[in-house]
CHARMM internal coordinates of N, CA and C (Angstrom, degrees):
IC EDIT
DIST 1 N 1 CA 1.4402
DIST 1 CA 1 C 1.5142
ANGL 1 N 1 CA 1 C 107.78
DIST 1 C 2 N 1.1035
ANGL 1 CA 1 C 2 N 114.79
DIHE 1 N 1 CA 1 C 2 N 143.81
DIST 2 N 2 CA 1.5351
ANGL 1 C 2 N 2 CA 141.51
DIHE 1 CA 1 C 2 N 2 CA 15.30
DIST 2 CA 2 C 1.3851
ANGL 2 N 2 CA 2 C 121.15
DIHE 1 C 2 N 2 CA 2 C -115.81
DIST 2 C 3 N 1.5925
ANGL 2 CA 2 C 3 N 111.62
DIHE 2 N 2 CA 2 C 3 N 140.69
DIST 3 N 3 CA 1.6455
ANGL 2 C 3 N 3 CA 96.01
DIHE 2 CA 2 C 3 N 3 CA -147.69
DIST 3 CA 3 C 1.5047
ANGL 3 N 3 CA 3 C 75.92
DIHE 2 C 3 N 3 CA 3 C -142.17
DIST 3 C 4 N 1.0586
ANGL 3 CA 3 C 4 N 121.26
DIHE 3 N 3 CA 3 C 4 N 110.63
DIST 4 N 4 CA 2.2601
ANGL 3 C 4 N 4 CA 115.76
DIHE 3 CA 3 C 4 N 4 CA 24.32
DIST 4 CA 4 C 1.2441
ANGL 4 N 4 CA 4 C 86.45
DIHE 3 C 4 N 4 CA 4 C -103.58
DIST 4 C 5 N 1.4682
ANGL 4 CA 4 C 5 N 105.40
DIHE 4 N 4 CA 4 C 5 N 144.37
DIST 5 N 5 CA 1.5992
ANGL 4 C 5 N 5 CA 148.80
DIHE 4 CA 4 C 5 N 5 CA 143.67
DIST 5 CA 5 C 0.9941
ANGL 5 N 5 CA 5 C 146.45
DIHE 4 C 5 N 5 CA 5 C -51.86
DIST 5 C 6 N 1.3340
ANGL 5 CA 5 C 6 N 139.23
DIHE 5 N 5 CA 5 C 6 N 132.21
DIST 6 N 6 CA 1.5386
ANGL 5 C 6 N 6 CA 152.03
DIHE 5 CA 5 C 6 N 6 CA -165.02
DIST 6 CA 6 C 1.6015
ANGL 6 N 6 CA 6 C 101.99
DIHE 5 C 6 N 6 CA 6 C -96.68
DIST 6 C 7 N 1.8070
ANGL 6 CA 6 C 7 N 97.46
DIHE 6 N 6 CA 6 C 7 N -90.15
DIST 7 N 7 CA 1.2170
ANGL 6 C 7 N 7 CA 123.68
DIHE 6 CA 6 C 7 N 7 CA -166.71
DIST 7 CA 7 C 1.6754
ANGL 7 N 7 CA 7 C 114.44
DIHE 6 C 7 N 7 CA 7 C -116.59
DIST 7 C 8 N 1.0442
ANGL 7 CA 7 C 8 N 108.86
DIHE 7 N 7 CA 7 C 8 N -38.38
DIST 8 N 8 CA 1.5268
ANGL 7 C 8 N 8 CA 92.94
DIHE 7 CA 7 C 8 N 8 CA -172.74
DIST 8 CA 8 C 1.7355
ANGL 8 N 8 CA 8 C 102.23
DIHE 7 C 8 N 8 CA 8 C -158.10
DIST 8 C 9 N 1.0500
ANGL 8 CA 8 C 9 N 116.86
DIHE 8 N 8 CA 8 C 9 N 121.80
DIST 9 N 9 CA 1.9983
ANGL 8 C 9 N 9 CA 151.15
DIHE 8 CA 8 C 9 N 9 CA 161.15
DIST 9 CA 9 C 1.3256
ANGL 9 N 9 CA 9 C 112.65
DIHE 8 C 9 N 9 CA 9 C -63.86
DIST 9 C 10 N 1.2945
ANGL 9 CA 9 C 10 N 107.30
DIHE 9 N 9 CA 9 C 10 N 106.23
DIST 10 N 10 CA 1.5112
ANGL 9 C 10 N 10 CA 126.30
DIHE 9 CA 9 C 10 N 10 CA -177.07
DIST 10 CA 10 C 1.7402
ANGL 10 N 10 CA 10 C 97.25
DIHE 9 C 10 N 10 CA 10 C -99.95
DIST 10 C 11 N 1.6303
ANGL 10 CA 10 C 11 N 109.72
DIHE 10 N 10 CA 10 C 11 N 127.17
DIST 11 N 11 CA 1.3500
ANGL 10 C 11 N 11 CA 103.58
DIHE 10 CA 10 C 11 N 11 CA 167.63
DIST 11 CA 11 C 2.1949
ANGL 11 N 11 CA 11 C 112.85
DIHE 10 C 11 N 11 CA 11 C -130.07
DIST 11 C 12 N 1.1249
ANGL 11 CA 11 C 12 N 65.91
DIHE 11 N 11 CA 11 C 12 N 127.85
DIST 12 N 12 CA 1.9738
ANGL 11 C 12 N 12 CA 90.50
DIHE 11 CA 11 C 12 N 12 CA 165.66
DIST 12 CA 12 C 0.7024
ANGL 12 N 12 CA 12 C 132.13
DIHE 11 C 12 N 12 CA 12 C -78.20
DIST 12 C 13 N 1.8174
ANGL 12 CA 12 C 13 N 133.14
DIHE 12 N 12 CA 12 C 13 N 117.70
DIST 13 N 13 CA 1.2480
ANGL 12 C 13 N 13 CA 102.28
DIHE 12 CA 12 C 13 N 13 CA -156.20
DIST 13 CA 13 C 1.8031
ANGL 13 N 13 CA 13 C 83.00
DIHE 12 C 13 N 13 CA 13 C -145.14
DIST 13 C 14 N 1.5170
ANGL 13 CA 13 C 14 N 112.35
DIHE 13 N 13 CA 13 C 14 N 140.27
DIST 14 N 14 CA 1.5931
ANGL 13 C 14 N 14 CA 110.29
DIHE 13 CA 13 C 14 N 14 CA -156.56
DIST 14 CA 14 C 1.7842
ANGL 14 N 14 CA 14 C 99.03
DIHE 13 C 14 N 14 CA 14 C -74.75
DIST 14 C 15 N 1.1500
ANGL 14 CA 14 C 15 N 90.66
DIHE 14 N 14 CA 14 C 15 N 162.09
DIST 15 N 15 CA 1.6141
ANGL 14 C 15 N 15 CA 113.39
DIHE 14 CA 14 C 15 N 15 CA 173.04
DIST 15 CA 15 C 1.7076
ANGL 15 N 15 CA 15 C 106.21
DIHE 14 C 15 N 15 CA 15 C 83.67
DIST 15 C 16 N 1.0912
ANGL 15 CA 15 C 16 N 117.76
DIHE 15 N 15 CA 15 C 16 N -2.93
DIST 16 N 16 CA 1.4829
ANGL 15 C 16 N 16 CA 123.08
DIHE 15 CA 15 C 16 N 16 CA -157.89
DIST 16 CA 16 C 1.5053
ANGL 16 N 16 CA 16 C 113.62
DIHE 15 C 16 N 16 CA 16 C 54.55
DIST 16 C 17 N 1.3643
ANGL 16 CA 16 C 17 N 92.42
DIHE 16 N 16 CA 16 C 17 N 62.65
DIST 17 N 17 CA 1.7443
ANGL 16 C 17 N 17 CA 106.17
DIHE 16 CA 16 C 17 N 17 CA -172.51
DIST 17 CA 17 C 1.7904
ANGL 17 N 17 CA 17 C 105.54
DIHE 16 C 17 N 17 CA 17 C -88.34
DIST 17 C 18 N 0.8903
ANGL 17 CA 17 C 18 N 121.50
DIHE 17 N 17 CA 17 C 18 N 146.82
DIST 18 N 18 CA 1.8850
ANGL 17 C 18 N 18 CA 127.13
DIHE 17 CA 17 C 18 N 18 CA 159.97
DIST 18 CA 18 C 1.3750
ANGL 18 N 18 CA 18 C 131.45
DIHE 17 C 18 N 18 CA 18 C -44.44
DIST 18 C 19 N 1.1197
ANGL 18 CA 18 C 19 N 133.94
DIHE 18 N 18 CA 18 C 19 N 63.22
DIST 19 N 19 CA 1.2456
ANGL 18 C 19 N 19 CA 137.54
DIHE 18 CA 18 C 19 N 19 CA -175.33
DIST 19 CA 19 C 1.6753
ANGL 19 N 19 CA 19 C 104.62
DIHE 18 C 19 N 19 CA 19 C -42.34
DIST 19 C 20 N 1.6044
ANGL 19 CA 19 C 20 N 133.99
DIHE 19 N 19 CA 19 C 20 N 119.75
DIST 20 N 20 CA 1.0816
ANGL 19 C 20 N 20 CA 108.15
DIHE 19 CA 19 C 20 N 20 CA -137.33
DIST 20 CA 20 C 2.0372
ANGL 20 N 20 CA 20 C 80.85
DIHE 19 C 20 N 20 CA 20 C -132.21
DIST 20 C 21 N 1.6485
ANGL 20 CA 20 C 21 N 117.29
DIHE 20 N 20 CA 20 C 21 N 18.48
DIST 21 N 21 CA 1.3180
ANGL 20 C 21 N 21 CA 101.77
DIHE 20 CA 20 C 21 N 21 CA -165.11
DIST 21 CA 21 C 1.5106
ANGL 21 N 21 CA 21 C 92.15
DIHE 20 C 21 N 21 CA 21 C 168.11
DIST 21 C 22 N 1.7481
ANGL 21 CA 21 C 22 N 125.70
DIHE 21 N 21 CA 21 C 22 N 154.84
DIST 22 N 22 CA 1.5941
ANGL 21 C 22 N 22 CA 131.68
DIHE 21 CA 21 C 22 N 22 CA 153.78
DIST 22 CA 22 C 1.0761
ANGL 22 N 22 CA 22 C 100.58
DIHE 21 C 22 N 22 CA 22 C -154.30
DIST 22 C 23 N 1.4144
ANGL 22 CA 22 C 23 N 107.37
DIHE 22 N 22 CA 22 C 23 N 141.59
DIST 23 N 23 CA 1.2407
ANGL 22 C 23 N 23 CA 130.27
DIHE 22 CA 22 C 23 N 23 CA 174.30
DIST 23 CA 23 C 1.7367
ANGL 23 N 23 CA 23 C 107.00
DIHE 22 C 23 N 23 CA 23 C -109.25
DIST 23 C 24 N 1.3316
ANGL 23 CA 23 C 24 N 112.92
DIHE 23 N 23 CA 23 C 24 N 134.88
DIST 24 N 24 CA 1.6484
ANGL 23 C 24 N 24 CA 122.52
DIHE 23 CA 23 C 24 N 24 CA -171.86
DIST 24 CA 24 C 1.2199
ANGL 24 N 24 CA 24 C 109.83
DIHE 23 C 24 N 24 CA 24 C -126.14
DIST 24 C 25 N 1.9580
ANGL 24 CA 24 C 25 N 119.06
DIHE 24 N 24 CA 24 C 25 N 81.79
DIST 25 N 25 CA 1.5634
ANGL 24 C 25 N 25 CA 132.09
DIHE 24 CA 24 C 25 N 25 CA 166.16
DIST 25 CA 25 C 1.3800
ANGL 25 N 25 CA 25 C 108.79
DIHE 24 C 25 N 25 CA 25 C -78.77
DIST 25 C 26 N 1.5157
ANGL 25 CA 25 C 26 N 98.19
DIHE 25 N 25 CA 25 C 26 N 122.17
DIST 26 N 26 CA 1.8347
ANGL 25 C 26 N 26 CA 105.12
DIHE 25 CA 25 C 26 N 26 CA 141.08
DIST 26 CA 26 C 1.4373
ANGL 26 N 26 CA 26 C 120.76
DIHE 25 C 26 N 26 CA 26 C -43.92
DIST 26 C 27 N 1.2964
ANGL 26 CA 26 C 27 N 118.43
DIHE 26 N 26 CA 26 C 27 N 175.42
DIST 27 N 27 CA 1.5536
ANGL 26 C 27 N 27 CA 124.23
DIHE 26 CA 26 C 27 N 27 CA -165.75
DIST 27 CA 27 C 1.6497
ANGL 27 N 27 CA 27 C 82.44
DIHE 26 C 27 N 27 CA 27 C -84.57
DIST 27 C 28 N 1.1539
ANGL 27 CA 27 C 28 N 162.48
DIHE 27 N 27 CA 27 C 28 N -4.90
DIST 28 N 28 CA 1.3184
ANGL 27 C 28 N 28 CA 152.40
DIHE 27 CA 27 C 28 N 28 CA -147.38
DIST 28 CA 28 C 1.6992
ANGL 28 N 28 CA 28 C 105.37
DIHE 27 C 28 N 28 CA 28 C -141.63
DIST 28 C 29 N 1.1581
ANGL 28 CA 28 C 29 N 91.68
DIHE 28 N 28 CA 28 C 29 N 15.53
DIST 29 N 29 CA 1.6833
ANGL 28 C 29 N 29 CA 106.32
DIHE 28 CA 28 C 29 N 29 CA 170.25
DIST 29 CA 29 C 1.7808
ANGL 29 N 29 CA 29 C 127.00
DIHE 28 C 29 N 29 CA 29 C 64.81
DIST 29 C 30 N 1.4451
ANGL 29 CA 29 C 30 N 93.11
DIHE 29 N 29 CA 29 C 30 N 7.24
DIST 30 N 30 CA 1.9180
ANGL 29 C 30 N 30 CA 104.50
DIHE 29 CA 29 C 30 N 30 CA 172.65
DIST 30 CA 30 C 1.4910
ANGL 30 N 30 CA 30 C 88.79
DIHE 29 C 30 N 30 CA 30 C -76.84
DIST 30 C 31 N 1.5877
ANGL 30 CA 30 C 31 N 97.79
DIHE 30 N 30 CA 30 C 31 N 150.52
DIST 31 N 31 CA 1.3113
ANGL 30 C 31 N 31 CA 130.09
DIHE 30 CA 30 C 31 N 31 CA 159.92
DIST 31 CA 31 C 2.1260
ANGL 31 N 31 CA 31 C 109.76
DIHE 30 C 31 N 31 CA 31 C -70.56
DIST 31 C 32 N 1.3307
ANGL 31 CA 31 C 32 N 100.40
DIHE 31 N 31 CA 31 C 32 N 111.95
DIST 32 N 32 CA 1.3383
ANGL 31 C 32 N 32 CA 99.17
DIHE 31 CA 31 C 32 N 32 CA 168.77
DIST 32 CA 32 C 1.4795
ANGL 32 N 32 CA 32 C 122.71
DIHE 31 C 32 N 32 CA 32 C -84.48
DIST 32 C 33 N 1.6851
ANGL 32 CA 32 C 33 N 103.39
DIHE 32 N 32 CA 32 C 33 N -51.54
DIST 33 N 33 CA 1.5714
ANGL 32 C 33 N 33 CA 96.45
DIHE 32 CA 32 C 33 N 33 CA -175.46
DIST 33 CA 33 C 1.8615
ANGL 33 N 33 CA 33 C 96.35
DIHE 32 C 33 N 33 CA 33 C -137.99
DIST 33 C 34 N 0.8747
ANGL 33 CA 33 C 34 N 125.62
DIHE 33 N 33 CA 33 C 34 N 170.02
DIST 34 N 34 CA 1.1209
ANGL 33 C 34 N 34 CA 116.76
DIHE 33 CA 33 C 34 N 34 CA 163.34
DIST 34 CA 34 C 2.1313
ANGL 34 N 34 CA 34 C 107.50
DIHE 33 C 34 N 34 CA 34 C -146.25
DIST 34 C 35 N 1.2078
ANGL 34 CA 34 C 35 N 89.09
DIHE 34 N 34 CA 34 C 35 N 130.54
DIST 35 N 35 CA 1.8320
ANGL 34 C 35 N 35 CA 107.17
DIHE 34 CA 34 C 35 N 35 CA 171.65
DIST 35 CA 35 C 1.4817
ANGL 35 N 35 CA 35 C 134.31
DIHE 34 C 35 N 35 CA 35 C -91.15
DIST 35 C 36 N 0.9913
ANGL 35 CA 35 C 36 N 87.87
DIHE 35 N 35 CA 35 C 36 N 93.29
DIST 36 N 36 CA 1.6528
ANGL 35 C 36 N 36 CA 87.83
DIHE 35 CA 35 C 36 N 36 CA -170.77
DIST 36 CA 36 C 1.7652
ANGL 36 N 36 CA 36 C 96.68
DIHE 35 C 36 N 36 CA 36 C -74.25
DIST 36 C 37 N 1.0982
ANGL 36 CA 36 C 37 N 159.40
DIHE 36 N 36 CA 36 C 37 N -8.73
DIST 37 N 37 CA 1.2107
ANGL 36 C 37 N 37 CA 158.50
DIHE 36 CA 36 C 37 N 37 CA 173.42
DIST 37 CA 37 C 1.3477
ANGL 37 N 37 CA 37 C 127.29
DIHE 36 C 37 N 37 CA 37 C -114.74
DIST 37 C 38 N 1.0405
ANGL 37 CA 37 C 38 N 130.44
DIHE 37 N 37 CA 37 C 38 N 77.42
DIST 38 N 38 CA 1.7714
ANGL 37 C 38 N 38 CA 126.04
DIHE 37 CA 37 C 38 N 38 CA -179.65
DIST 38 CA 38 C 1.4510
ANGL 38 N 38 CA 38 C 109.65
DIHE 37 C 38 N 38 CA 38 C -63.35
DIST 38 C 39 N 1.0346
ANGL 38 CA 38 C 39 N 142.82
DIHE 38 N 38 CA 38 C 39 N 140.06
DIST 39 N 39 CA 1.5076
ANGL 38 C 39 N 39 CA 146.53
DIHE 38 CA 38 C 39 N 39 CA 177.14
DIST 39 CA 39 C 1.6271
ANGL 39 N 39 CA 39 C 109.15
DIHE 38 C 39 N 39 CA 39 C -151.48
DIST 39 C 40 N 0.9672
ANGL 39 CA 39 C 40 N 99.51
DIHE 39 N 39 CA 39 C 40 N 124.89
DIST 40 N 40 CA 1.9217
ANGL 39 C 40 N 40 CA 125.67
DIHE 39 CA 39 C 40 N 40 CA 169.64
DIST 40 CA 40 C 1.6123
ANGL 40 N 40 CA 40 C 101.82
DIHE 39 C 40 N 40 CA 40 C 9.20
DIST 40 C 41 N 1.6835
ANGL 40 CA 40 C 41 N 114.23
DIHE 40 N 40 CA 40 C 41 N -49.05
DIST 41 N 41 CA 1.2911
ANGL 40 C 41 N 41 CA 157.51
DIHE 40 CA 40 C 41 N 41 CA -138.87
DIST 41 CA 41 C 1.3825
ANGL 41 N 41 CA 41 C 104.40
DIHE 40 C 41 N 41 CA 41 C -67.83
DIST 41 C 42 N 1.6702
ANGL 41 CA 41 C 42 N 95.48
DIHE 41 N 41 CA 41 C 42 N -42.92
DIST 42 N 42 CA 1.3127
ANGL 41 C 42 N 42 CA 121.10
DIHE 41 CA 41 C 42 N 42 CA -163.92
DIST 42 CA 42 C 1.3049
ANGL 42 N 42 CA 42 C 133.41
DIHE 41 C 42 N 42 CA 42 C 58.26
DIST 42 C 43 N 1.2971
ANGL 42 CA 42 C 43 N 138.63
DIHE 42 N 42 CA 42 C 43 N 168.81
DIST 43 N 43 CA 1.7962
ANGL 42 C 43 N 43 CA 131.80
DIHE 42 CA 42 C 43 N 43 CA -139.23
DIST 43 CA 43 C 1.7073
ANGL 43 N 43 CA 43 C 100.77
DIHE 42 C 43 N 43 CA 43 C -104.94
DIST 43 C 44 N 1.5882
ANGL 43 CA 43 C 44 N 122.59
DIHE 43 N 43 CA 43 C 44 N 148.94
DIST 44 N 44 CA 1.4360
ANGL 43 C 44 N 44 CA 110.71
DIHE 43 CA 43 C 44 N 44 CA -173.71
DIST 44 CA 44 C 1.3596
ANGL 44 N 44 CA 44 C 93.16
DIHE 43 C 44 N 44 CA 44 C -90.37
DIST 44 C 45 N 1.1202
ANGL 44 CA 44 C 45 N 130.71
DIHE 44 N 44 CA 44 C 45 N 137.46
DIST 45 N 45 CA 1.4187
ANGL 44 C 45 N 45 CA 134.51
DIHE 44 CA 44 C 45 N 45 CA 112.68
DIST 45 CA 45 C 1.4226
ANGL 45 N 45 CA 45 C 156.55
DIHE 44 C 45 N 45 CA 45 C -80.23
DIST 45 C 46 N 1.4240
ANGL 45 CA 45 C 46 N 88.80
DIHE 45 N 45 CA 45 C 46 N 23.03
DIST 46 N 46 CA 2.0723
ANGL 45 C 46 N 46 CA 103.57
DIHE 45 CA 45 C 46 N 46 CA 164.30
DIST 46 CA 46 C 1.0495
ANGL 46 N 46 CA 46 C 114.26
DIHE 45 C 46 N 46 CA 46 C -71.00
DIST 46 C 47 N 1.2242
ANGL 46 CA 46 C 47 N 102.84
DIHE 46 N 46 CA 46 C 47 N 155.10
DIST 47 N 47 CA 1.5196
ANGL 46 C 47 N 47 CA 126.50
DIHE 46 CA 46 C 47 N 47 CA -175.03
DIST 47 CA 47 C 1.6116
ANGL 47 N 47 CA 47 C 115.26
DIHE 46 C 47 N 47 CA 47 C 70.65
DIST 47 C 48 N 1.1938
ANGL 47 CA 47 C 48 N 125.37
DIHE 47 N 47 CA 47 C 48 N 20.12
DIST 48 N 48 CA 1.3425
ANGL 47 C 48 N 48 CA 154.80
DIHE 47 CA 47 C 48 N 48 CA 157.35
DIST 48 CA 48 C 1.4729
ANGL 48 N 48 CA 48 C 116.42
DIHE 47 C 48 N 48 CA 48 C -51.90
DIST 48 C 49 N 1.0911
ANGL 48 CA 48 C 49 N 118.74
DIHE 48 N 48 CA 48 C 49 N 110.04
DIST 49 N 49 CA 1.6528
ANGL 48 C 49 N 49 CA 117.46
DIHE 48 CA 48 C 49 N 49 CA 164.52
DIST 49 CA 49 C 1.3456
ANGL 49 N 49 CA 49 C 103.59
DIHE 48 C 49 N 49 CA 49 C -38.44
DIST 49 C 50 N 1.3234
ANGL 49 CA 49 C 50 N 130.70
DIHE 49 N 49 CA 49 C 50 N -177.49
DIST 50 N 50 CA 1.5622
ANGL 49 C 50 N 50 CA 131.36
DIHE 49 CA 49 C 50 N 50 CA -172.60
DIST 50 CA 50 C 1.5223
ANGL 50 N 50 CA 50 C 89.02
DIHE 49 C 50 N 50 CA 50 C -135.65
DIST 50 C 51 N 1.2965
ANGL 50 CA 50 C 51 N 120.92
DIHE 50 N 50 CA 50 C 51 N 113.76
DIST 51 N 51 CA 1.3749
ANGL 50 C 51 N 51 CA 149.44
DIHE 50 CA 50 C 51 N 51 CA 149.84
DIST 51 CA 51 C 1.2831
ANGL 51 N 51 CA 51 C 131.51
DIHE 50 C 51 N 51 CA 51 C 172.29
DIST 51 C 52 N 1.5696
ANGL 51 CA 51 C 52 N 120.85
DIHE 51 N 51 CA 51 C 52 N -144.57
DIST 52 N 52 CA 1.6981
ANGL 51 C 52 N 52 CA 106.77
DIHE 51 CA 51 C 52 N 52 CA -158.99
DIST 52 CA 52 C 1.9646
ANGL 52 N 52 CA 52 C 98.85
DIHE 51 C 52 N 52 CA 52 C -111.53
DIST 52 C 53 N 1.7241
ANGL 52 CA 52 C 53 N 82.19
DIHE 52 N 52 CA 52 C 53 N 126.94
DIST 53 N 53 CA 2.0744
ANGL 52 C 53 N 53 CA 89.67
DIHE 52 CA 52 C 53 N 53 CA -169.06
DIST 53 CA 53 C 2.1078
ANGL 53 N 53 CA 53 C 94.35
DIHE 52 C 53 N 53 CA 53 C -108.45
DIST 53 C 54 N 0.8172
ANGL 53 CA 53 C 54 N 84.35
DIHE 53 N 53 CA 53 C 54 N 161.65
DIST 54 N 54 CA 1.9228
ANGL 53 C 54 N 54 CA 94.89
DIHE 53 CA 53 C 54 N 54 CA 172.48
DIST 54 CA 54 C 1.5689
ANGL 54 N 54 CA 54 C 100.94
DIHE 53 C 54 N 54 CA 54 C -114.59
DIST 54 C 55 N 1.3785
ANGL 54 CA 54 C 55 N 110.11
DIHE 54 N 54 CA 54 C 55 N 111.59
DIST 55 N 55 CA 1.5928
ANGL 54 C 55 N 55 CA 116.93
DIHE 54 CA 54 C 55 N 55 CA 154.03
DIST 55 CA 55 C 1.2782
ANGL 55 N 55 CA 55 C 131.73
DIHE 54 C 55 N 55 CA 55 C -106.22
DIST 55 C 56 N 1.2033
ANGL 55 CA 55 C 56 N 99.34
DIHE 55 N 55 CA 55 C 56 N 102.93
DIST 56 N 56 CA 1.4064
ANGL 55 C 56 N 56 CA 114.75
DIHE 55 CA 55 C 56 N 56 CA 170.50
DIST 56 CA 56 C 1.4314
ANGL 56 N 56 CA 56 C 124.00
DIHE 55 C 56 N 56 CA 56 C -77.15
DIST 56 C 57 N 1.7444
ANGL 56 CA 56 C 57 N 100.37
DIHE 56 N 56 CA 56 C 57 N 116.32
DIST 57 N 57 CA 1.5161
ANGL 56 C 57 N 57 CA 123.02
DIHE 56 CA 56 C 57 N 57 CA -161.18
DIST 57 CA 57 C 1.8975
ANGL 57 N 57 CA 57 C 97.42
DIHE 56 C 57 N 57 CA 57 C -95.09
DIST 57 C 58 N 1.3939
ANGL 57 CA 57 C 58 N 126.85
DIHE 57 N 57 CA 57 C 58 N 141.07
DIST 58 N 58 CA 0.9959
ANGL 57 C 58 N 58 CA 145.22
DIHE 57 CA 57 C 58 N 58 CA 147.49
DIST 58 CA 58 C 1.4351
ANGL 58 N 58 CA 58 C 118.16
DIHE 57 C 58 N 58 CA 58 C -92.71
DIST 58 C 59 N 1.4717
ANGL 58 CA 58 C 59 N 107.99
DIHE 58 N 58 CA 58 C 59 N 114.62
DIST 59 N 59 CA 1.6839
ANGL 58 C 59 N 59 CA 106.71
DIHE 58 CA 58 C 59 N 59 CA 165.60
DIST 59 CA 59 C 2.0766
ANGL 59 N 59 CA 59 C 111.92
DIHE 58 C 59 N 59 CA 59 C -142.54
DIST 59 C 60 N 1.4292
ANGL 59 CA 59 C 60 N 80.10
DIHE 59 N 59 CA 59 C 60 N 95.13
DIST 60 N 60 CA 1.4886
ANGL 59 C 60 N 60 CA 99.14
DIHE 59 CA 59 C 60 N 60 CA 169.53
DIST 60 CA 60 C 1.6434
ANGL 60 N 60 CA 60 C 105.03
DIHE 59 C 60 N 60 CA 60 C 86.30
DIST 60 C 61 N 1.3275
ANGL 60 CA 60 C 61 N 135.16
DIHE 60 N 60 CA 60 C 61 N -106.00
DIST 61 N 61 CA 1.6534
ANGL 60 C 61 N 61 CA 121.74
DIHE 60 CA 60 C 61 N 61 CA 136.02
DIST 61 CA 61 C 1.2177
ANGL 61 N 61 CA 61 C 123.22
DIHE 60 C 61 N 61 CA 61 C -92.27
DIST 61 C 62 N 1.0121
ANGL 61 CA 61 C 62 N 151.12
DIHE 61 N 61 CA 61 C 62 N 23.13
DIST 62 N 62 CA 1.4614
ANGL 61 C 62 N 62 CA 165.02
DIHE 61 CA 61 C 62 N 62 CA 164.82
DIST 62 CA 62 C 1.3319
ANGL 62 N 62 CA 62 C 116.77
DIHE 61 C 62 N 62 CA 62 C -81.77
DIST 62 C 63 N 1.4709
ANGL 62 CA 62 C 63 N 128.00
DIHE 62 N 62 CA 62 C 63 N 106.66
DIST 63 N 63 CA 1.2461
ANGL 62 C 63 N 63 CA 140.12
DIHE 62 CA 62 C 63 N 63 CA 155.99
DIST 63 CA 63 C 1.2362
ANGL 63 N 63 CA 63 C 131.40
DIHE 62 C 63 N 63 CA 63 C -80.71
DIST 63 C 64 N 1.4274
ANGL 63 CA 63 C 64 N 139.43
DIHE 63 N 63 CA 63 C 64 N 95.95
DIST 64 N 64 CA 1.4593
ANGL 63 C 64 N 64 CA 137.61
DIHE 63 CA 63 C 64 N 64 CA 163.47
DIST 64 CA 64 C 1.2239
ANGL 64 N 64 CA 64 C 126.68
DIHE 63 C 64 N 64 CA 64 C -73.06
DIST 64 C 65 N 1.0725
ANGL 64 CA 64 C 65 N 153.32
DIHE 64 N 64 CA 64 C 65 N -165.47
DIST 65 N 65 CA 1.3588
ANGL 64 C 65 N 65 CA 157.29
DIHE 64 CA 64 C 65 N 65 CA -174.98
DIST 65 CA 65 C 1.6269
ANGL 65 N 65 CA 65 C 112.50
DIHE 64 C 65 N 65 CA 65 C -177.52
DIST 65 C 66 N 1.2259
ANGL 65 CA 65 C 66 N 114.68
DIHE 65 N 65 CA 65 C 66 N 87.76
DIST 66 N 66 CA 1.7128
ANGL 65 C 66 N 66 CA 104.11
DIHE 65 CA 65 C 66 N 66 CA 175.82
DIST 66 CA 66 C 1.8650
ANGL 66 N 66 CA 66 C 98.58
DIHE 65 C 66 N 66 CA 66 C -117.98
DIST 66 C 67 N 1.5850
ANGL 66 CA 66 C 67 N 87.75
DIHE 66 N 66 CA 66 C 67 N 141.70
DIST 67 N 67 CA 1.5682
ANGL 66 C 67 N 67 CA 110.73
DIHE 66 CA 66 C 67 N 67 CA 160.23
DIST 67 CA 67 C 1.4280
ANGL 67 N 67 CA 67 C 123.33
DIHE 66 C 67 N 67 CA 67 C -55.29
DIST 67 C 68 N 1.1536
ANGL 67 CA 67 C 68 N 133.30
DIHE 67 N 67 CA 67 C 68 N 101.03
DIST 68 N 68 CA 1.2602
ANGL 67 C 68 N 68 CA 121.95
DIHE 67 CA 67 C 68 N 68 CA 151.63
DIST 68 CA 68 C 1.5029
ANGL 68 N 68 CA 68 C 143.74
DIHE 67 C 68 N 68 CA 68 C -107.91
DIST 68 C 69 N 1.0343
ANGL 68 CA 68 C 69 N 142.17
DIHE 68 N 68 CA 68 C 69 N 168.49
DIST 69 N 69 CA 1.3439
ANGL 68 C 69 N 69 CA 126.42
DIHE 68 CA 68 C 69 N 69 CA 178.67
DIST 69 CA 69 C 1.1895
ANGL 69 N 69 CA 69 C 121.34
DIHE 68 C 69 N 69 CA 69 C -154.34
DIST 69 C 70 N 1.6438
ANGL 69 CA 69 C 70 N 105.67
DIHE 69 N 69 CA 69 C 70 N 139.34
DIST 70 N 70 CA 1.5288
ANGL 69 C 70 N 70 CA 139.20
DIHE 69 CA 69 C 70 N 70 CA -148.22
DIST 70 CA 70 C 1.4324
ANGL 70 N 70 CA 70 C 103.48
DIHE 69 C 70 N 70 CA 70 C -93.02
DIST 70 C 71 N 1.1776
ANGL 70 CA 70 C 71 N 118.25
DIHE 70 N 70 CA 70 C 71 N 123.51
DIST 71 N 71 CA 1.7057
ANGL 70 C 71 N 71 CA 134.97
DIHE 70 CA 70 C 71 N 71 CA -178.55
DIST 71 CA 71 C 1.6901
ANGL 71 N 71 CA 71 C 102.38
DIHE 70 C 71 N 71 CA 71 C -89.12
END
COOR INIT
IC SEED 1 N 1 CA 1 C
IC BUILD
């Protein structure tokens, strides 16, 4: 959250589990950014083209993938 996005993507992740990795796709499936560190802080996304990216969240072996989109 908060989607759509400015500057920076806060992610929640249940149980107070370890977010352990993100991956940041364009709609056309290139790798934009990738995070090796999730923190409280949450991940920047400035300087971002403005439209809809797929981040793919790692937590522990568990892969998610949510849509978000950049203002």
């Amino acid at each position: 959250y908060p989607n759509p996005a400015s500057d920076i993507v806060y992610i929640n992740s249940q149980n107070a589990a370890v977010v352990n990795g993100a991956v940041l796709f364009d709609i056309s499936g290139r790798v934009v950014r990738e995070y090796k560190v999730v923190t409280a802080e949450g991940i920047s996304v400035s300087g971002l083209q403005k439209g809809i990216y797929l981040l793919q969240i790692t937590v522990g072996k568990n892969i998610q993938t949510k849509k978000i989109v950049i203002e």
